[in-house]
Residue frames as a rotation matrix with the C-alpha (Angstrom) as fourth column:
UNK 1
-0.171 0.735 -0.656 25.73
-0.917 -0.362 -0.167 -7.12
-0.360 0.573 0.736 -5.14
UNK 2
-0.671 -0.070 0.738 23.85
-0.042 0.998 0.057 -10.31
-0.740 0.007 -0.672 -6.40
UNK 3
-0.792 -0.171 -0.586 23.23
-0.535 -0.266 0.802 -10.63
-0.293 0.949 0.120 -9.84
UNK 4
0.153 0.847 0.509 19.67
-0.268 0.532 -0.803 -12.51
-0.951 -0.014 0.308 -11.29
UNK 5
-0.922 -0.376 0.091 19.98
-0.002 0.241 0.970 -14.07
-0.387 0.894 -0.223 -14.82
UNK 6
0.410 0.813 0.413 16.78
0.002 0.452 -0.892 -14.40
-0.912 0.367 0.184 -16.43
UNK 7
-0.759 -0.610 -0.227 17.66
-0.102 -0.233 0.967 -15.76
-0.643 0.757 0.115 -19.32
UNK 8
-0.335 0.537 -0.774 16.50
-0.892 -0.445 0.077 -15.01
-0.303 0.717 0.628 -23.04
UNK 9
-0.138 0.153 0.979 14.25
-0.057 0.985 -0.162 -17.41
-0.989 -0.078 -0.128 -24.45
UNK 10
-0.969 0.209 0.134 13.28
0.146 0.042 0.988 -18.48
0.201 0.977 -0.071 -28.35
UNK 11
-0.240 0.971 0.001 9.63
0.968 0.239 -0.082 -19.14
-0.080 -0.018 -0.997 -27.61
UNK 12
0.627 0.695 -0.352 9.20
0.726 -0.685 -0.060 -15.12
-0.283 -0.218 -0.934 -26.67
UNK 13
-0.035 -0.804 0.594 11.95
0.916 -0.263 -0.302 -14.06
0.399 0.534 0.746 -28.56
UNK 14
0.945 0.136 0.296 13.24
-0.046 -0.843 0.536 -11.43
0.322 -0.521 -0.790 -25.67
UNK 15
-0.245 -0.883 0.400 16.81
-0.650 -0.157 -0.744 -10.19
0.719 -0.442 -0.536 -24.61
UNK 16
-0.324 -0.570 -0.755 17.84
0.524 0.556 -0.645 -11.41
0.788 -0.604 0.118 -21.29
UNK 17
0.497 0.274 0.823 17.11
-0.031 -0.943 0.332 -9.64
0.867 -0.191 -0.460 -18.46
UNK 18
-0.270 -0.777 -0.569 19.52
0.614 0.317 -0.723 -8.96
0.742 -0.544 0.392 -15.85
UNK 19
0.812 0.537 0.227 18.35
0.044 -0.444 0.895 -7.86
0.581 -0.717 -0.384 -12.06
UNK 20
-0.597 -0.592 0.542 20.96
-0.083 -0.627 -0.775 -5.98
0.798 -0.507 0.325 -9.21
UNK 21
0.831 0.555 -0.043 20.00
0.110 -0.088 0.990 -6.73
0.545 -0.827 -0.134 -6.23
UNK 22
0.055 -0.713 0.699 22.26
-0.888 -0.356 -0.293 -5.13
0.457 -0.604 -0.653 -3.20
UNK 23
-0.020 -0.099 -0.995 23.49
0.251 0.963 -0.101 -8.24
0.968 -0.252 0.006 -1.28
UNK 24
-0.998 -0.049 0.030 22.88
-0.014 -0.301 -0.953 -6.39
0.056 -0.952 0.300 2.08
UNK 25
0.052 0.990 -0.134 19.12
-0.915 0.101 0.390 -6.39
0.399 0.103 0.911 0.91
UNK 26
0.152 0.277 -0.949 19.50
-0.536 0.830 0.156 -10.16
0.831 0.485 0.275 0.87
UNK 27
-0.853 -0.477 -0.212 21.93
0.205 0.066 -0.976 -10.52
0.480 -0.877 0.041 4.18
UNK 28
-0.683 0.642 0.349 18.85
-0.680 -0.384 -0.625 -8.49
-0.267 -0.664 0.699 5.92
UNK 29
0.261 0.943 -0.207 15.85
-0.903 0.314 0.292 -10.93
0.340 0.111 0.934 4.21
UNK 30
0.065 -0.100 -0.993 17.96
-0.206 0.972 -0.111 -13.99
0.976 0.212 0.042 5.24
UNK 31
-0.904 -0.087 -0.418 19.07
0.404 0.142 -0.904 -13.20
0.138 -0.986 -0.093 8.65
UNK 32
-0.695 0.644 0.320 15.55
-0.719 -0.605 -0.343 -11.77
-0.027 -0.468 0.883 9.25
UNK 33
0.296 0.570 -0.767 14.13
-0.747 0.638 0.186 -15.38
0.595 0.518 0.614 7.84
UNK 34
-0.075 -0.427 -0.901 16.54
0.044 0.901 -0.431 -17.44
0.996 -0.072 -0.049 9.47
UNK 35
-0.911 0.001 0.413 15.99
-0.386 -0.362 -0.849 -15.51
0.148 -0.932 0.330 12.82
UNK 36
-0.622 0.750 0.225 12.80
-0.781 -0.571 -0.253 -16.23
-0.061 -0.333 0.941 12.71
UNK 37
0.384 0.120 -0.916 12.51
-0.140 0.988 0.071 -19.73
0.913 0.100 0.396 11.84
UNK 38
-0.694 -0.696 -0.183 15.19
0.079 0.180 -0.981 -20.04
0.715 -0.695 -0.070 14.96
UNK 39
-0.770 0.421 0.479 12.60
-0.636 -0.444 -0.631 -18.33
-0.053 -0.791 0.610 17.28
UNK 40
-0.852 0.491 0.184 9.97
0.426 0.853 -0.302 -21.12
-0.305 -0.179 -0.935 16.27
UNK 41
-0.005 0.712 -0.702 7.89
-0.531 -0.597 -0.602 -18.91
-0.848 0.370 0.381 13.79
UNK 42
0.395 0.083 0.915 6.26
0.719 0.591 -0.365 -20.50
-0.571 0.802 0.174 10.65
UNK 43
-0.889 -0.439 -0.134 7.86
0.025 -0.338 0.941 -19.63
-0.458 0.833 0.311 7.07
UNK 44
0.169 0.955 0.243 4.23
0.648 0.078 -0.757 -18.22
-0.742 0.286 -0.606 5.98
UNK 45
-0.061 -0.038 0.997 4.06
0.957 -0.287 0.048 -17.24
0.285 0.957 0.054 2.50
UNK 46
0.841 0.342 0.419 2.48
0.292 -0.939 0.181 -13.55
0.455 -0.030 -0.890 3.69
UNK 47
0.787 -0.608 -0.107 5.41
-0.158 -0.366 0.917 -12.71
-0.596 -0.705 -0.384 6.31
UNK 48
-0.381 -0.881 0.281 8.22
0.719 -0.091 0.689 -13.60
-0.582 0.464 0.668 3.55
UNK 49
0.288 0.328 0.900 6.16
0.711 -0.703 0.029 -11.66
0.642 0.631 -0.435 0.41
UNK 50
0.956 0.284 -0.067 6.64
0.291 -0.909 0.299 -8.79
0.024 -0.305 -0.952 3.18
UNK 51
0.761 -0.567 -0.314 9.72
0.138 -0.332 0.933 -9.44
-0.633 -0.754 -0.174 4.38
UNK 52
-0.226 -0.446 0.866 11.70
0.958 0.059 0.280 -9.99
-0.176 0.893 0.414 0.75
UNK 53
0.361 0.337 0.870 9.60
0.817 -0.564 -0.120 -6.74
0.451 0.753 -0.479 -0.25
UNK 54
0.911 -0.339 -0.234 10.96
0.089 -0.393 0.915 -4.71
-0.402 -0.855 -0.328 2.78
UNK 55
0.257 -0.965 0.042 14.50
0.364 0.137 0.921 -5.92
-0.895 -0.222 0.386 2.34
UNK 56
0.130 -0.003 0.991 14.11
0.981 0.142 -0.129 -4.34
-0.140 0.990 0.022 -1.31
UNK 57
0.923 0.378 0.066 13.27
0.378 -0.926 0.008 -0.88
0.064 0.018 -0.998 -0.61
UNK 58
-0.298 -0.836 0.461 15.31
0.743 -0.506 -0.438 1.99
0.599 0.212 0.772 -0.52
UNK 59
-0.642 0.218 0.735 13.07
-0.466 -0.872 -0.148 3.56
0.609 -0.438 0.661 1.62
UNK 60
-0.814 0.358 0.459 10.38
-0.349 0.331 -0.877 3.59
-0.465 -0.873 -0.145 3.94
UNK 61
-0.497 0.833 -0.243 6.72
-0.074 0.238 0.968 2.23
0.865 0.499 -0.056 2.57
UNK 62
-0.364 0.634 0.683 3.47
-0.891 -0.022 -0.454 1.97
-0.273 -0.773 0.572 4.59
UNK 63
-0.425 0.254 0.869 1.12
-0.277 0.877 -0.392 -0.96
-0.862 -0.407 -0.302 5.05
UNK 64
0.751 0.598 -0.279 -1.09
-0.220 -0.171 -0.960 0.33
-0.622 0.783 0.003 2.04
UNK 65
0.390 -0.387 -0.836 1.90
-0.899 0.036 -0.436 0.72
0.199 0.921 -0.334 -0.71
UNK 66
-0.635 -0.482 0.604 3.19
-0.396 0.874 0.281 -3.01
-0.663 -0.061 -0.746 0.84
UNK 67
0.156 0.948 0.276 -0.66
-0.310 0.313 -0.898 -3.97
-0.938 0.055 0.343 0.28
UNK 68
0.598 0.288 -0.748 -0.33
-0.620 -0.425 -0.659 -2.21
-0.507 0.858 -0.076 -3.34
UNK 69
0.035 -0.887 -0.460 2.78
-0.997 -0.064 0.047 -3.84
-0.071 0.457 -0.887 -4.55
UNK 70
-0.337 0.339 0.878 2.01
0.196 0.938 -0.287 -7.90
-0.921 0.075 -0.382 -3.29
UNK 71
0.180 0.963 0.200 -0.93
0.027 0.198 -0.980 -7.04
-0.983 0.182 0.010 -5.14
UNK 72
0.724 -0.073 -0.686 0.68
-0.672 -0.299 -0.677 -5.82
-0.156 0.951 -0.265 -8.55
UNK 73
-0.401 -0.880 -0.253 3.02
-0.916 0.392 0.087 -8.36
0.023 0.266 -0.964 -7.87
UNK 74
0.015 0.395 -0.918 0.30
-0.540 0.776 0.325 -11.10
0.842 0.491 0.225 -8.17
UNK 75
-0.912 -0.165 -0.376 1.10
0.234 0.544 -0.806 -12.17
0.337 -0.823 -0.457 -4.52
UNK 76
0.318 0.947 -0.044 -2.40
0.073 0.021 0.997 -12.94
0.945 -0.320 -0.063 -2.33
UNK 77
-0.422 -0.014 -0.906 -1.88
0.751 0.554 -0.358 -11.55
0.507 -0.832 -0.224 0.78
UNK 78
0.326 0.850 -0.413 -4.30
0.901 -0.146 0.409 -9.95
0.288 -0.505 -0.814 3.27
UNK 79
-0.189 -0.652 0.734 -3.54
-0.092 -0.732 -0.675 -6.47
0.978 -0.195 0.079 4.17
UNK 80
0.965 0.184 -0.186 -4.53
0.046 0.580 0.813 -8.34
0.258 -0.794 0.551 7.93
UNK 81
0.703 -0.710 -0.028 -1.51
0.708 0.697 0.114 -10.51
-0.062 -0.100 0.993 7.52
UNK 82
0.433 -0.644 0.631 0.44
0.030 -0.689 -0.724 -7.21
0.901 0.332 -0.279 6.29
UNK 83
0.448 0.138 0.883 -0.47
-0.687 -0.579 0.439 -5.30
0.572 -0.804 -0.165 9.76
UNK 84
0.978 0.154 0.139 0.35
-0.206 0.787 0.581 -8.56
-0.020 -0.597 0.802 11.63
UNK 85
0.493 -0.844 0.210 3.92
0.730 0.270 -0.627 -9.14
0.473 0.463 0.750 9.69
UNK 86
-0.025 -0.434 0.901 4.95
0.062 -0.900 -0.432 -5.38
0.998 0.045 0.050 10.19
UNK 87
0.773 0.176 0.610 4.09
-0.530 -0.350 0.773 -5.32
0.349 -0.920 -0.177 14.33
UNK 88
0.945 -0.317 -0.082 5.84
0.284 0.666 0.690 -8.66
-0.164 -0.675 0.719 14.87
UNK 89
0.328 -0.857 0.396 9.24
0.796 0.025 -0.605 -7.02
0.509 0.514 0.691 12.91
UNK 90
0.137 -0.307 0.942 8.91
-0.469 -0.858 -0.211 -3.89
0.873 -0.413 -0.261 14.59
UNK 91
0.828 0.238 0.507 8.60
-0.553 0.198 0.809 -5.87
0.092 -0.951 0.295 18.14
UNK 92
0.780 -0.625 0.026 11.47
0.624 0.773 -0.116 -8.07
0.053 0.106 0.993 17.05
UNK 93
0.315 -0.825 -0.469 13.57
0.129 -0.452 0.882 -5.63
-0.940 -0.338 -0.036 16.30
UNK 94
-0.296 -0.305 0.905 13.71
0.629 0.651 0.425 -6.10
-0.719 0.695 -0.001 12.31
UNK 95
-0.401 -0.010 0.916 12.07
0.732 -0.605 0.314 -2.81
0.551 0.796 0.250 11.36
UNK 96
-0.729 0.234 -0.643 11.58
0.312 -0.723 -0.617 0.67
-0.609 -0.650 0.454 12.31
UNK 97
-0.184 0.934 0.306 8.82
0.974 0.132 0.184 2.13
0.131 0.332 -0.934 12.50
UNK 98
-0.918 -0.392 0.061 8.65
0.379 -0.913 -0.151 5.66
0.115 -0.116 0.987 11.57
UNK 99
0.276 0.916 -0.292 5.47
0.627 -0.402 -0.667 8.23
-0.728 0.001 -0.685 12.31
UNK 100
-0.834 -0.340 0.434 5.80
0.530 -0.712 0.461 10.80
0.152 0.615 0.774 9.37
UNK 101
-0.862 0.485 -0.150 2.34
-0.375 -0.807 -0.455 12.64
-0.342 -0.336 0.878 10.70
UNK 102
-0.268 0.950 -0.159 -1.01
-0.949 -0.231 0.216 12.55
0.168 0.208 0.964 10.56
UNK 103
0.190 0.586 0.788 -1.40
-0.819 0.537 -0.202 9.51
-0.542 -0.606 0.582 12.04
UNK 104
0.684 -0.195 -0.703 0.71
-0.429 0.672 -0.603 7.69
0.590 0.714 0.376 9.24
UNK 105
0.153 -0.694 0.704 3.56
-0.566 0.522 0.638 4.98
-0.810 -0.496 -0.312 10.13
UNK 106
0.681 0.093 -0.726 6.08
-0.703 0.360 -0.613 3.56
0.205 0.928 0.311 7.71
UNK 107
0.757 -0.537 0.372 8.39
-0.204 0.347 0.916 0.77
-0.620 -0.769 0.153 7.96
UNK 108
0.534 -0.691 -0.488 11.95
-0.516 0.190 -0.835 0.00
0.670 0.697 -0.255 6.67
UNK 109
0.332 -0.654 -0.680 14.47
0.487 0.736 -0.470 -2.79
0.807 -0.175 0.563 7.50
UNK 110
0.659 -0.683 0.315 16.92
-0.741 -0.516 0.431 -2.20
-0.131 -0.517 -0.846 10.72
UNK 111
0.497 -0.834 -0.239 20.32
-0.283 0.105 -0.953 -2.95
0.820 0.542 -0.184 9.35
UNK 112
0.738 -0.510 -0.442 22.56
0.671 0.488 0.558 -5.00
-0.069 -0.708 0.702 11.88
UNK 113
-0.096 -0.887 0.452 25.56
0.866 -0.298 -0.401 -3.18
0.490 0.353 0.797 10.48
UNK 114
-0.287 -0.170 -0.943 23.80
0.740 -0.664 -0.106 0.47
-0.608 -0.728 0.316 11.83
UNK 115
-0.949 -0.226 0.220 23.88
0.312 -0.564 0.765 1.87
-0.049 0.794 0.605 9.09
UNK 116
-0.154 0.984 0.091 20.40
0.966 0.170 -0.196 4.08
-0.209 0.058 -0.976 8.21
UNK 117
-0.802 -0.149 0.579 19.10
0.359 -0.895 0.266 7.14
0.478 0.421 0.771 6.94
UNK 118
-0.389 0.798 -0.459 16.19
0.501 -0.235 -0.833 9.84
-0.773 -0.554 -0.309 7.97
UNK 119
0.028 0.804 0.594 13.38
0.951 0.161 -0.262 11.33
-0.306 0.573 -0.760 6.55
UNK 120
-0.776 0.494 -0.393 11.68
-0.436 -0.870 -0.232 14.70
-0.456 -0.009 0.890 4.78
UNK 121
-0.516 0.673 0.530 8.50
0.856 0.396 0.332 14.39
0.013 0.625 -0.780 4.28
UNK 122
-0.949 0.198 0.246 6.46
-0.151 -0.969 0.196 17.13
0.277 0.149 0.949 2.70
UNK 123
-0.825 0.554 -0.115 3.34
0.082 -0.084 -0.993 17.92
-0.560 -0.828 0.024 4.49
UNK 124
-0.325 0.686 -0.651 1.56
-0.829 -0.538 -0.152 19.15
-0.455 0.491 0.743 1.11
UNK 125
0.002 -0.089 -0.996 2.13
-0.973 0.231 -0.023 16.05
0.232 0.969 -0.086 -0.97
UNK 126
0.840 0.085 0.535 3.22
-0.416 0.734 0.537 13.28
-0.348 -0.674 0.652 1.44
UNK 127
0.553 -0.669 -0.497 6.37
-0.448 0.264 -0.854 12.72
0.703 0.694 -0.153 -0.57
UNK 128
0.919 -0.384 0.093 8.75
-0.032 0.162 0.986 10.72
-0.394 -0.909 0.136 1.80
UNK 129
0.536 -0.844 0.019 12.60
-0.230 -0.168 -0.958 11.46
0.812 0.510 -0.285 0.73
UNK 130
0.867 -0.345 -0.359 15.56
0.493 0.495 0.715 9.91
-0.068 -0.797 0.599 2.62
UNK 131
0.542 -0.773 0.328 18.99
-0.465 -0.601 -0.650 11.67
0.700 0.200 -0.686 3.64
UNK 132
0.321 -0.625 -0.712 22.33
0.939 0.309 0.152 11.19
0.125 -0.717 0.686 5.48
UNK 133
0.603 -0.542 0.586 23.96
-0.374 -0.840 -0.392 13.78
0.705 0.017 -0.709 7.18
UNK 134
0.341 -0.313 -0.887 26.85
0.302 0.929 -0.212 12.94
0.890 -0.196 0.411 8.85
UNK 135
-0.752 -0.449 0.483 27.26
0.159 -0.834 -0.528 16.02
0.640 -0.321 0.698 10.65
UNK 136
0.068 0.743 0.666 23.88
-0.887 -0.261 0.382 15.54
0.457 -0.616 0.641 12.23
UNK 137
0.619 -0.010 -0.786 24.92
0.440 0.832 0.336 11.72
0.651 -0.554 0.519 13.36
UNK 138
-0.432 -0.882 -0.186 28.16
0.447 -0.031 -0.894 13.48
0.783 -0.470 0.408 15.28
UNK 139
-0.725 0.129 0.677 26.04
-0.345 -0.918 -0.196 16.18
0.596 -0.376 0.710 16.69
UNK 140
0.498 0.811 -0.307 23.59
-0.577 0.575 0.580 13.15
0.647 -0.112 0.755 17.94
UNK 141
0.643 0.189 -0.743 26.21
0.305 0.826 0.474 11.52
0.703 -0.531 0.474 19.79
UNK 142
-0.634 -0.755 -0.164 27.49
0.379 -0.120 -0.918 14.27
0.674 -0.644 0.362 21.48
UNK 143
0.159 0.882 0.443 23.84
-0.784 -0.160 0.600 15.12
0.600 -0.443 0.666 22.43
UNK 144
0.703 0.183 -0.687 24.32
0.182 0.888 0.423 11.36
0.687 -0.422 0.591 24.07
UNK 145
-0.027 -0.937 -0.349 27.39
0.730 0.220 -0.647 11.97
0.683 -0.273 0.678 25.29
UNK 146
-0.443 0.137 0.886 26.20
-0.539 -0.830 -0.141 15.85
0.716 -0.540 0.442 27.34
UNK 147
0.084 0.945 0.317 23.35
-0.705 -0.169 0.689 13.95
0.704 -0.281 0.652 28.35
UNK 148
-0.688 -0.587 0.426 25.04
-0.699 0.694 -0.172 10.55
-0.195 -0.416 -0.888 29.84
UNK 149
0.407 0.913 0.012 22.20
-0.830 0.375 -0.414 8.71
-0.382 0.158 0.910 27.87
UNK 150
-0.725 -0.520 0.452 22.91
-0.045 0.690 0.722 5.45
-0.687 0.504 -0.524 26.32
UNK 151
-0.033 0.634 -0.773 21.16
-0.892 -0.368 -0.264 6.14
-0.452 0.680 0.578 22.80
UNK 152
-0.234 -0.192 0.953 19.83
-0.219 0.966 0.141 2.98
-0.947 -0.175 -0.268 21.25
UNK 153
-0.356 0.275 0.893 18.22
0.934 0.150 0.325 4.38
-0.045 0.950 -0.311 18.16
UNK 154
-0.355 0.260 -0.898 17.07
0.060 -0.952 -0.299 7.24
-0.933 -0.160 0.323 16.95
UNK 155
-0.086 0.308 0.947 15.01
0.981 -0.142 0.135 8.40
0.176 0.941 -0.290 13.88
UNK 156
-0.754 -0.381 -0.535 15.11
0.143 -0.890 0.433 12.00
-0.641 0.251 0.726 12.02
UNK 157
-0.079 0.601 0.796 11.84
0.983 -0.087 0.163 12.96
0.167 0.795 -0.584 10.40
UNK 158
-0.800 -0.254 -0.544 12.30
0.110 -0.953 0.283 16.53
-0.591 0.166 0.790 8.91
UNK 159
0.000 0.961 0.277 8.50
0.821 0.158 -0.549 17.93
-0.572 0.227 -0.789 8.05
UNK 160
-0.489 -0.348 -0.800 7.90
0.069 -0.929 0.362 20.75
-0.869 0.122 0.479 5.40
UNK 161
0.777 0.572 0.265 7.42
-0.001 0.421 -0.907 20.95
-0.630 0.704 0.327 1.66
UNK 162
0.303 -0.451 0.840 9.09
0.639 0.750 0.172 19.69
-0.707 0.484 0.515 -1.20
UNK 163
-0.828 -0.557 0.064 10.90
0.407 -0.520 0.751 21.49
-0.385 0.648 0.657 -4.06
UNK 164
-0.808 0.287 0.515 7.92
0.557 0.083 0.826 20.75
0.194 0.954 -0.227 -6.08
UNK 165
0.324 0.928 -0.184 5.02
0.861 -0.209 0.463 22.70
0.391 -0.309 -0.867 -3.62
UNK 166
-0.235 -0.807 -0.542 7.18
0.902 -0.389 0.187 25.33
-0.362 -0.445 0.820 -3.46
UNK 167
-0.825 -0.057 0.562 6.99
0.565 -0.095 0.820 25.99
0.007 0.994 0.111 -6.55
């Protein structure tokens, strides 16, 4: 975990504020920066704003809520440059790219380590909720194992409705 200070000032006479940031967030925005500098790509302002915001999530996010967020975050960048950022990461190898239906696609980091979750997304609302199950990763790699596939990835998107459209 890597810790932000902002410290308190007199002038605006405010506390401190103190930001958590997961240091695997950071591990993924650096080695996804530094990879990419290696490969002879520019360090363009749009492609980091994504790739920093990416390596933040906790989930998945489409182009639009990247778009949305730059934008409330004062950052100027094209939802163009978004689309453009997000293809070359998926093509790299740096994010997956999930379909949750209707012609949507979100993206989230791929973790060197492996490590990753899957989806529900409700059909009524569009909520997009992540889960682990570890009992469905075993049952995945003896599906590999029946099949004599060599599974390189795999994504889980579980469609339905939410608690709340239940209701």
């Amino acid at each position: 975990m890597l810790t932000i200070l902002i410290p308190a000032t007199i002038i605006e006479s405010r506390p401190a504020i103190v930001i958590a940031v997961p240091t695997r967030s950071t591990q993924w925005i650096d080695a996804t920066l530094e990879s990419l500098r290696t490969k002879g790509h520019r360090d363009g302002s749009a492609r980091r704003a994504v790739i920093e915001l990416l390596g933040l999530q906790d989930c998945c996010l489409t182009a639009q809520e990247i778009f949305d967020m730059l934008r409330d975050a004062n950052e100027t960048v094209g939802i163009a440059s978004i689309y453009r950022t997000l293809e070359q990461l998926t093509r790299e190898g740096f994010v997956q790219r999930i379909d949750v239906g209707a012609g949507v696609s979100r993206f989230e980091p791929i973790h060197a380590d492996g490590e990753h979750h899957h989806h529900l997304v409700c059909e009524d609302c569009g909520k997009v909720e992540a889960f682990a199950d570890d009992q469905l990763e075993r049952a995945l790699r003896r599906v590999e194992g029946q099949t004599g596939y060599s599974v390189a990835g795999h994504d889980v998107v579980l469609r339905g409705a939410c608690r709340d459209c239940v209701k």
